[in-house]
N, C-alpha and C positions, 0 to 999 in steps of 0.2 A: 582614530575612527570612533565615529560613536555605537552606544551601547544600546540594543531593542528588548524588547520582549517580544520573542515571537514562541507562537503555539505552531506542534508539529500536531494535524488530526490523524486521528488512526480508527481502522475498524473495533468493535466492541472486541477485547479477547486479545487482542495485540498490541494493545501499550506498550505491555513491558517488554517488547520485540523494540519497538522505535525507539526506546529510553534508549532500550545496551546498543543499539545505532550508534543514534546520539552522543554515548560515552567513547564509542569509538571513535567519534570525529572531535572528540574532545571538550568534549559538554558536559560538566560533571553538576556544574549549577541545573538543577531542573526538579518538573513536582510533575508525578506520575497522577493524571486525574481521567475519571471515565469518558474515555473517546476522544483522548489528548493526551503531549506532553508539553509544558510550558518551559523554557530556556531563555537564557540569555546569552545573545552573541554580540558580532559587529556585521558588517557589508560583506566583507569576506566569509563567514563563518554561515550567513542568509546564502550565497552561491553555495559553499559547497554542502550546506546541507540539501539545497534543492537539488545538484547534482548527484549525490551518493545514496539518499536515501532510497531503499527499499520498499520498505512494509507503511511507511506513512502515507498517507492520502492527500496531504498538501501541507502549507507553510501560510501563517498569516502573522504580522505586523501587526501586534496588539497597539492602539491607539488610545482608549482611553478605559476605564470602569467606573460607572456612580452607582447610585441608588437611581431608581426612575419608575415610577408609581403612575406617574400621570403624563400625559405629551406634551405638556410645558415643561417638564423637568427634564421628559426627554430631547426635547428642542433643545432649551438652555444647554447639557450637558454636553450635546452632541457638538453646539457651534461654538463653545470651549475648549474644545481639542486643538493640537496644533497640526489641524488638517495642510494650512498652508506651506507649512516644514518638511512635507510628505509627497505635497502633489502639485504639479503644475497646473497655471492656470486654464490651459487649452484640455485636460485630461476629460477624459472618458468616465463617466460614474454612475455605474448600476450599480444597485443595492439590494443585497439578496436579507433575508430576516430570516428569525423564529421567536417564538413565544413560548416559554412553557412554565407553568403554573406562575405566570405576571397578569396583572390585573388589565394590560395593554395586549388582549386578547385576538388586535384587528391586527394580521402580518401587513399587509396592502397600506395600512392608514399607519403601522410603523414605520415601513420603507419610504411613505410618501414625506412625512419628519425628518427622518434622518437624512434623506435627499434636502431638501430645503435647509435645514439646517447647514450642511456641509459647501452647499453653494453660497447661500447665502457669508459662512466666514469666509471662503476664499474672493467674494467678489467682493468684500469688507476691504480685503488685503490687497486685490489689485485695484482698486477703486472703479471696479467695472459692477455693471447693472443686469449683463447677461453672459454666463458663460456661454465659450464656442462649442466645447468639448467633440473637439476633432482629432484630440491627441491620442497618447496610448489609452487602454483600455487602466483604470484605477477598481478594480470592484471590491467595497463595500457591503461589510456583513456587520448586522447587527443581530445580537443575540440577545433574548432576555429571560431571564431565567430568575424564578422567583422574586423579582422588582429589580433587578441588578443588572443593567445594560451594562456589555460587552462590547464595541465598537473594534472591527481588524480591519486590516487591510492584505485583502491577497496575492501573496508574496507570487506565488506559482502559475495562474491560469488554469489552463488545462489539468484536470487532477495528476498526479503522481504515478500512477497507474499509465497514462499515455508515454510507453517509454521510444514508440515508433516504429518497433517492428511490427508489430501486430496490425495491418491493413486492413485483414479481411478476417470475421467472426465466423467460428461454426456456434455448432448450438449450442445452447446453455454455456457460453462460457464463463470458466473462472477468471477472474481478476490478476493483472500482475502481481500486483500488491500482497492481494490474497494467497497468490504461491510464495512469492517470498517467504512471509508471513509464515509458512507450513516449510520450506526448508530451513529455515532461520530458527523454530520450534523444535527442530530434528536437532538442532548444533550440527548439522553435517558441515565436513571443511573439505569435503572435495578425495579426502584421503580412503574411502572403500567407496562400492558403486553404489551408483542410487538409480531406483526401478520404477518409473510409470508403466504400469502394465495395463493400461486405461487411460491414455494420454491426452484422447480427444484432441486439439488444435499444440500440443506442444507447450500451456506455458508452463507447469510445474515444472518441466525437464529443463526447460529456456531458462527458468529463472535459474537455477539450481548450475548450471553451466556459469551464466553470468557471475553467480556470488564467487565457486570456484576458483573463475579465471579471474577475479577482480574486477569485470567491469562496470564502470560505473551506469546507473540506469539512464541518468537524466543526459548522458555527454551527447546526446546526436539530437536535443531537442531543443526549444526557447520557453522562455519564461516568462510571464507579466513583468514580474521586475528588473528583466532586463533593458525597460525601457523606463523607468523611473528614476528623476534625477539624482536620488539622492544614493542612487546605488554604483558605484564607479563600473566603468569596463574593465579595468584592471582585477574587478575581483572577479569575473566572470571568467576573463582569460588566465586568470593565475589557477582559477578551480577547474577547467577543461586542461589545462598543462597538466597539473597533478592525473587527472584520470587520465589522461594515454601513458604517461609518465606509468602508472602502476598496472597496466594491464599486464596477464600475465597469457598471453595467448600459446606460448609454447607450451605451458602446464597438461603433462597427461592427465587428463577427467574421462573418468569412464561414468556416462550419462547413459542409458535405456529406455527407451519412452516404445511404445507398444500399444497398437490398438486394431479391432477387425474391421475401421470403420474407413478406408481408402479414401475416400474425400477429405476425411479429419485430419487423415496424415499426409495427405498432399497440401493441407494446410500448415500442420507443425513444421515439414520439410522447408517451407519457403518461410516461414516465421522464424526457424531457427537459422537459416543463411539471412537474413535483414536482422536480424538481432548478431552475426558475427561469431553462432556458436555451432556452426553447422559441422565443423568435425568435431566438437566434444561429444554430442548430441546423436548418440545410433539408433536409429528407426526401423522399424518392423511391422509386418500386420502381421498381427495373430491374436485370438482371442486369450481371455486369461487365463483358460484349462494348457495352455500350451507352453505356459511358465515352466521352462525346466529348473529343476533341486539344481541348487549353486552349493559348494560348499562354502564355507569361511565367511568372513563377516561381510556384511551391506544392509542396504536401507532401503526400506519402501515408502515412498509418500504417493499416495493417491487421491483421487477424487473420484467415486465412480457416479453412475446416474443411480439416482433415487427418484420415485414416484413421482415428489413434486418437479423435480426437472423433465426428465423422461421415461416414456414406456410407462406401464402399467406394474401395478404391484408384484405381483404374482412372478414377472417376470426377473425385477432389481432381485424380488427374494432367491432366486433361484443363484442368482449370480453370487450374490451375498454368500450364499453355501458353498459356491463352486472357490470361490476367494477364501474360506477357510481351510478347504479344503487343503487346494494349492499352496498358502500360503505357511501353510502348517508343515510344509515338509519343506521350508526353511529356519530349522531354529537359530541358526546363526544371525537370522535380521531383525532387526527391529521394524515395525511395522506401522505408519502412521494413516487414517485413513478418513477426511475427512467425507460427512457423510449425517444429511438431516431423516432419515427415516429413523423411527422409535426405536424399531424391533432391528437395529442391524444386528445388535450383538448374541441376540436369539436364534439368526441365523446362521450368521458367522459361525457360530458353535464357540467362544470363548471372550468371555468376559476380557473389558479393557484391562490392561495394567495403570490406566489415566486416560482421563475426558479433560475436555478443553472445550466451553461454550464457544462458538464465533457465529458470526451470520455473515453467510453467503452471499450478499445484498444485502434483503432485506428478508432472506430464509434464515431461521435459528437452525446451526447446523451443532453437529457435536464433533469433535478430534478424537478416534480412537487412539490412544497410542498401543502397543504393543512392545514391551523390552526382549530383547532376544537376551539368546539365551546364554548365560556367562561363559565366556572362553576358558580354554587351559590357562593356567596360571602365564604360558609360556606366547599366549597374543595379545592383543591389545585389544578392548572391546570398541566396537562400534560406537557409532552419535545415538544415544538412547532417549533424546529428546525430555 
């Protein structure tokens, strides 16, 4: 088989979640860069990372890199590539761009090059004059970043985050990815319980079952390249073998998700049966003052609302208080809580033990962590992220 470079993207703040993926799936060639990781695989190694991955945001087929200053270089460079080793002649070619600090300033007047150029060498190769582009979907990204075009092709479609359970949104929600991302930060393995006490639609808890139970995210969806020739069926079918192959659905996981908001959780309930985690997954309405003291070890990762999302200051701050509160009369957990308001940990009443920049979209949020607190010599401590 042959060998690619393909980039895995990731939110700011969780690289280094996709790397140890990555390592997991057997990728130890790779370079850790902001809002990526770059590897080398083959056909097979392109399936199963689009099926297993987590915390990544998508997969692209690096194509080519030059220098490129001016739209003749970028023309040239672009219809130098071996686009026609990649894509069929009937394919589909949107071309998404960005610029930043290149002197090729126009995205519009980039993508309009890079298009031309790319049809242009594939109608070289078929000795045709007009593509049909009735086939699959091929979309092309070009990137330029300080003169330096980056030309991918994406591997994935639909972002990584679309794992399929999720139909229907309530408000503000978080990202799959973005929970992963926050269990995956925790090291939790499934072996002490884990607490959304502010669940809202269910996916921290969802995802956090999934990693547990081993399943994989992508197995119930499709992907752009699974319609591209140069990717066999066989590796598609050998990487969906493997995930039912490993699911571990009889695994006791004790999952908690809790919220006051009834709609929210007649959301999580049906997200968590279409995602196949509905008995790991126990649900409740109750606000967070109603969190009873647990003894022994466990793990809280949350997200609650803040200003920018919902409700009014005044009011997150009170909650803020009422979460320190409560959560204070668990010393056994560690405590992760992601969360962009300035002043949480003014309220909360205790300083982090470790912050974690990430953005929530496109909100800069912070990761409180919290370590609990050391057991008897004679347990085993918790995921302290």
């Amino acid at each position: 088989m042959a060998r690619y470079e393909v980039i895995a993207t990731a939110a700011f703040g969780l690289e280094s979640q996709v790397a140890w993926e990555l390592k997991a799936l057997g990728h130890e060639d790779q370079m850790v860069e902001q809002g990526r990781v770059r590897f080398r695989t083959d056909e097979v190694g392109i399936a199963r990372a689009n099926v297993w991955l987590r915390v990544a945001d998508r997969l692209q087929l690096v194509v080519g890199e030059f220098p490129a200053s001016t739209f003749d270089e970028l023309y040239d460079g672009v219809r130098g590539l071996p686009w026609a080793d990649l894509i069929a002649r009937d394919a589909a070619l949107p071309v998404d761009g960005k610029s930043v600090k290149s002197t090729l300033t126009s995205v519009p007047a980039v993508q309009g090059v890079v298009k031309k150029a790319v049809v242009d060498a594939l109608a070289r190769r078929h000795g045709l004059t007009v593509l049909p582009e009735t086939g699959a979907r091929h979309r092309i990204l070009v990137a330029l970043r300080e003169n330096l075009a980056t030309l991918t092709l994406d591997l994935t479609g639909d972002g990584l985050h679309r794992r399929g359970y999720r139909d229907l949104v309530g408000t503000a929600p978080l990202k799959e990815t973005m929970a992963a991302g926050l269990v995956s930060l925790a090291r939790w393995k499934g072996d002490w319980p884990l607490v959304d006490p502010m669940c809202g639609s269910g996916t921290i808890a969802i995802e956090a079952a999934m990693q547990a139970l081993d399943l994989a995210p992508g197995l119930r969806r499709a992907f752009d390249a699974e319609r591209f020739r140069f990717m066999p069926v066989t590796a598609w079918k050998a990487a969906r073998e493997e995930a039912s192959d490993r699911a571990r659905a009889d695994r006791d996981v004790r999952v908690f998700a809790s919220d006051r908001d009834p709609e929210a959780l007649a959301l999580a309930e049906r997200h968590a049966r279409q995602a196949g985690v509905a008995a790991a997954v126990r649900l409740s309405r109750a606000p967070v003052r109603d969190l009873a003291p647990v003894e022994g070890r466990g793990l809280i990762v949350t997200n609650p609302p803040y200003a920018e999302r919902l409700g009014d200051g005044p009011e997150v701050e009170s909650l803020y208080r009422q979460m320190g509160e409560v959560f204070g009369r668990l010393p056994g957990w560690a405590i992760h809580v992601l969360c962009a308001h300035e002043g949480f940990e003014r309220h909360y009443g205790r300083m982090a033990d470790k912050r974690r920049k990430l953005y929530n979209g496109n909100l800069r949020c912070q990761l409180f962590q919290y370590r609990a607190a050391r057991p008897p010599r004679s347990e085993e401590s918790p995921a302290q992220g």
